[in-house]
N, C-alpha and C positions, 0 to 999 in steps of 0.2 A: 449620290444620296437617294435619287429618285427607284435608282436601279434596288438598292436594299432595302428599300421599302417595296416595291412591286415583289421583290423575293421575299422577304418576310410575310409579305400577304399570301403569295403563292402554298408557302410552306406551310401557314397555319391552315390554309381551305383543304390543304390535301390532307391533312393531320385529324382534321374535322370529319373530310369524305370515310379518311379512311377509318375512323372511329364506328360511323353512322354504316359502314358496310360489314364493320364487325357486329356490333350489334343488331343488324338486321340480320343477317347468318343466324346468329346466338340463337334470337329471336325464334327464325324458322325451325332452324333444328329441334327447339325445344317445343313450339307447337305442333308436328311432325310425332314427336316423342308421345307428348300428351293424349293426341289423337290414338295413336296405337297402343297405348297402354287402354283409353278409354272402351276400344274397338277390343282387347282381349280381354274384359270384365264382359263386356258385353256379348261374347261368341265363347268363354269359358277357355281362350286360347292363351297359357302360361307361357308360351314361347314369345306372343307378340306385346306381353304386358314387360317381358323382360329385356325383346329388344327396345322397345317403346322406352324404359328404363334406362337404358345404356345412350338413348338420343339423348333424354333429356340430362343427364349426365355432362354430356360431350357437351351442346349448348350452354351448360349452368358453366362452365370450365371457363369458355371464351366470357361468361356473363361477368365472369368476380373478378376481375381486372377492375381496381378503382378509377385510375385512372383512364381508361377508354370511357366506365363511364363518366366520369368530369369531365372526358371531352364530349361526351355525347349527347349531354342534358343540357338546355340553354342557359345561359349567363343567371340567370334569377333563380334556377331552381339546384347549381351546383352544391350547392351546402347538403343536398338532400342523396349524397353518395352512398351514403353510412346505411340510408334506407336500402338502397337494391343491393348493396354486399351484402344489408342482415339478410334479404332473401331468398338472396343466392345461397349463402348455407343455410337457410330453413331447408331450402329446399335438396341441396345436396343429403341433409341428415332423413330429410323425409325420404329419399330414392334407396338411402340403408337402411330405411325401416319398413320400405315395400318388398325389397328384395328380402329382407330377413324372414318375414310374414308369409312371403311365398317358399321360401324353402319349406317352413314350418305348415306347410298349408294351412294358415291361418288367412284367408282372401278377405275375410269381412274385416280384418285389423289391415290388409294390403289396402284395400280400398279408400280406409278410411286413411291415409298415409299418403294419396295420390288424389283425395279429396283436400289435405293438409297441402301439399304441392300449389294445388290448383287456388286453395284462397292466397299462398305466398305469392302468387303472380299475379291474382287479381289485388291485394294490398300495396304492393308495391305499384302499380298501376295506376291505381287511385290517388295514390297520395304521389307519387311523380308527375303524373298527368292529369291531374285535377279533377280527375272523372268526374 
């Protein structure tokens, strides 16, 4: 009995690690992403705003897993899943309305589109993490 329980604990900590190292990836890729989009508004560079696009793409991917996040969020704040999946597609639809705006070279509607990105991660942020 003793032995199923020390494997039951085993299994949920690794279930946990491995949640918290998804979400840290997700995390960096998309910080990563953000930065370089930010840095090709800032040097007028449409190649690095698009790869910057495509991070945070790949990030947002690993992020809308509901459950990783419910394992990822602690016990009091799991109820609050529905919050980072809404902003994982805010922000999926914001990254097709950066790219659309840049085809159209429309930058000041890109901008404001990766401006839209950037409050969906600090919302979600706030209100998972108490800020």
């Amino acid at each position: 009995m003793k032995l199923l329980n020390i494997l039951a604990a085993v299994a949920l900590t690794v279930t946990i690690s491995s949640a918290q190292d998804v979400m840290q990836k997700s995390m960096n890729i998309m910080e990563k992403g953000m930065s370089e989009i930010q840095q090709g508004f800032l040097n007028n560079n449409v190649d690095l705003i698009k790869s910057g696009t495509e991070k945070v793409r790949k990030g947002n991917e690993l992020f809308s897993d509901k459950k990783v996040i419910a394992q990822y969020l602690p016990e009091n704040k799991r109820h609050m899943v529905n919050i980072a999946a809404n902003a994982a597609e805010r922000i999926k639809l914001d990254a097709n309305v950066l790219e659309l705006n840049l085809e159209n070279k429309a930058y000041i509607d890109a901008a404001n589109a990766y401006s839209d990105m950037m409050n969906a991660c600090a919302r979600c942020h706030s209100i998972v993490r108490s800020w």
